[in-house]
C-alpha positions, 0 to 999 in steps of 0.5 A, spaced: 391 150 461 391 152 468 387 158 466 383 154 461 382 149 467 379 155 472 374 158 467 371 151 466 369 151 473 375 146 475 378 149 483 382 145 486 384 146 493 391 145 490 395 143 484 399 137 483 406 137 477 404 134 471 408 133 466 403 139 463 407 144 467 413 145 464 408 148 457 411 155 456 403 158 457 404 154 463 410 156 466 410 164 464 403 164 468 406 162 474 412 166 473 407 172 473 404 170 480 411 168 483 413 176 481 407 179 484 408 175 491 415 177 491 414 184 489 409 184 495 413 182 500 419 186 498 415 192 499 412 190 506 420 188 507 422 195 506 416 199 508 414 197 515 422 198 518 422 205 514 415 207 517 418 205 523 424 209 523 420 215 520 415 214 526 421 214 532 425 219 529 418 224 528 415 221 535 422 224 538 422 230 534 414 233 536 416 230 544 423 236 543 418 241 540 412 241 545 416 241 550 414 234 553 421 232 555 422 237 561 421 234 567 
């Protein structure tokens, strides 16, 4: 129904529940969307602290290697 709603031109600023939100065409599309947000914000939840260690650590390795830490 929603995807229905939106190819006839309907493009509210946001959707209300009605009692046509419990069909299962309806639900399954929303499920859909709801995974691939969450899917989306884990990866960012767990890449941008690994890119930062990974960062740090090379960061401190490269200043050991050139010699920059002496003084």
């Amino acid at each position: 129904m929603v995807n229905t709603a939106f190819k006839r031109g309907f493009n509210p600023a946001f959707i209300m529940f009605d009692s046509w939100y419990s069909g299962i065409e309806n639900l399954k599309f929303f499920e859909i969307i709801v995974n691939f947000i969450a899917s989306i914000i884990n990866f960012i939840m767990n890449f941008i602290p690994m890119l930062i260690v990974y960062l740090v650590f090379f960061s401190i390795i490269y200043v050991i290697m050139s010699g920059r830490h002496r003084s």
